[in-house]
N, C-alpha and C positions, 0 to 999 in steps of 0.2 A: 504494500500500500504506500503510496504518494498522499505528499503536500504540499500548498502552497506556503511556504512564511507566511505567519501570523506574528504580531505586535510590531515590536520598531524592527524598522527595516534600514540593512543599508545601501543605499544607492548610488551606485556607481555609474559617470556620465564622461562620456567621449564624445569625439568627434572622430572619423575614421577615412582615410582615401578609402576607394576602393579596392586597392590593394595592402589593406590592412596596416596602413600605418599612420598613426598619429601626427608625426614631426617631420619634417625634413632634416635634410643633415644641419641645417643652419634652424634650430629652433624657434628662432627669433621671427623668421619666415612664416607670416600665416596669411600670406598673399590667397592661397588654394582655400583658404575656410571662407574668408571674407562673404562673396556673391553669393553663401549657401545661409550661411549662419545668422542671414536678418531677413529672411523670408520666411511668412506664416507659419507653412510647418516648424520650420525650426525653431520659432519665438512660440509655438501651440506646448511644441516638444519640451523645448527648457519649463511653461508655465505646467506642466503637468509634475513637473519632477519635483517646484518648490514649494509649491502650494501644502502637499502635505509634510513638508518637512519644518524642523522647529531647529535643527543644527548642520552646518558647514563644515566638513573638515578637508581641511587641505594643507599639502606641504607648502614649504617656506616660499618657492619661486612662484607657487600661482597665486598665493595669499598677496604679496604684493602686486602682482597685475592687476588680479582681480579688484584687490581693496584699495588700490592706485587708483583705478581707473572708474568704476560703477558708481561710487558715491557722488560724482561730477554728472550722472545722468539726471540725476533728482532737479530739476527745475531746467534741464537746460533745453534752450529753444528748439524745437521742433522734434524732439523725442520720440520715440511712439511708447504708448502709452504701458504697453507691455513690458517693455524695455526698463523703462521708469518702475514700474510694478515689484519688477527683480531686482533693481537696483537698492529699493526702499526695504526691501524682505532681507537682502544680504547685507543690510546695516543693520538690521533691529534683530536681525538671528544671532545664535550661540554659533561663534564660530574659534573649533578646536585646530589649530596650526604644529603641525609634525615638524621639532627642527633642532637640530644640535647648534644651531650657531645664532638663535636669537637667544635673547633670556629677558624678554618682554616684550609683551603684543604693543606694538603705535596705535592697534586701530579698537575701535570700542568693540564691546561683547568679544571679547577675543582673549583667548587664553594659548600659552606658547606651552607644550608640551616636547618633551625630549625622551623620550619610551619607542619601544618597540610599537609599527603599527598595529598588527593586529591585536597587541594587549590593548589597546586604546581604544582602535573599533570595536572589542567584545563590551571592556568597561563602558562603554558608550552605550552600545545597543541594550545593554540588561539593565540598565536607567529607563526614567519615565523622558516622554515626549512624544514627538514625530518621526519623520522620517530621517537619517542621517546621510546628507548627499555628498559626496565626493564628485566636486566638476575640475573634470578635465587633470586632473593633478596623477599623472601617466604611474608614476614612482607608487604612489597612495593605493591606486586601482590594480598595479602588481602585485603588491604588498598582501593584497586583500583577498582577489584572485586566488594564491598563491597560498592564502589559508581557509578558502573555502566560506569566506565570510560573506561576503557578495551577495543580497538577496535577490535585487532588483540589479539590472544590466542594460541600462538604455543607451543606445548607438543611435545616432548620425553620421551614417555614410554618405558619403559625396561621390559623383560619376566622376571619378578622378582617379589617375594611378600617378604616383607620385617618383613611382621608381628609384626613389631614395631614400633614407629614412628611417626610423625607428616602429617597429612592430609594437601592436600593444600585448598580443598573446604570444606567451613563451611557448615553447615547446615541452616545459614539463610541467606543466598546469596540473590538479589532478583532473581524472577525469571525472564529468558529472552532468547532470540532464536538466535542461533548460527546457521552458514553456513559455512560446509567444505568445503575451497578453496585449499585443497591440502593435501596429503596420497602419505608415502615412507615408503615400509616394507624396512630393512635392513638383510643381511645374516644369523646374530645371533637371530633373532627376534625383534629387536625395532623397534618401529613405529617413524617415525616423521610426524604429525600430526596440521594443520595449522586451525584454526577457525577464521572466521572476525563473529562480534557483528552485526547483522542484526538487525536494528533499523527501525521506523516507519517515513514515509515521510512527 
């Protein structure tokens, strides 16, 4: 007998080429996501993820992009409104930061942890709240992957091969069975793409 996860979940969000990779060799580079990642689906896609979520966690390099950059969407002209939405939720959420080299959060609701991740995602999940999302933070969602933590697995793949790059999926994952709860083609071709971790009862 099979199940879906039940209580706090943790949710892990990419963005993927089509040929399965995250990043270019130059990280920095996210010319290829740009034209996908502010279109309907993609903005439907991220507001499904945050909505039941109440905490953030993310390593050190995406905590400052992220927390760099979203709180500057809050008033600013010509925004869309979704945009603003997500912006407003990831300042006023619990957001837990994976890092040996801060030793205190700049940003509010923010707390710097130096732990193992998956002791952190377990500690987390067996707490009260919502959802706990990992966006985009590649290192986080190995980490996690990699100990079977992973409830929910929502992809954004883009019609794109990048041919160069970093893979999000190792090769010595364990193995384990996933159940599509949800498929959105978008105009341009991306998919957004929803898997809950189908576990044994």
């Amino acid at each position: 007998m099979t199940r879906q996860t039940t209580g706090r979940r943790v949710v892990a969000n990419m963005s993927l080429s089509l040929d399965g990779r995250y990043a270019k060799s130059d990280p920095l580079d996210m010319g290829w996501v740009m034209p996908y990642a502010v279109t309907d689906v993609a903005r439907a896609h991220l507001t499904s993820l945050w909505e039941p979520a109440t905490t953030a966690l993310l390593g050190r390099v995406n905590a400052e992009g992220f927390l760099g950059f979203w709180p500057t969407v809050i008033g600013m002209e010509g925004a869309d409104p979704r945009d603003e939405a997500f912006a407003k939720w990831l300042v006023e959420a619990d957001k837990v930061v994976l890092s040996s080299t801060l030793r205190e959060a700049p940003w509010e609701r923010a707390a710097v942890v130096d732990r193992p991740t998956a002791e952190v995602a377990a500690e987390l999940k067996a707490g009260e709240g919502g959802d706990i999302v990992v966006f985009s933070s590649a290192s986080v969602i190995k980490a996690l992957l990699a100990a079977d933590l992973v409830d929910r697995l929502a992809l954004m793949v883009f019609p794109i091969f990048l041919g160069e790059g970093t893979h999000l999926f190792a090769d010595d994952l364990p193995a384990n069975r996933w159940t599509l709860v949800s498929q959105t083609a978008g105009e341009h071709g991306e998919l957004a793409l929803v898997y809950d971790r189908t576990r044994r009862a």
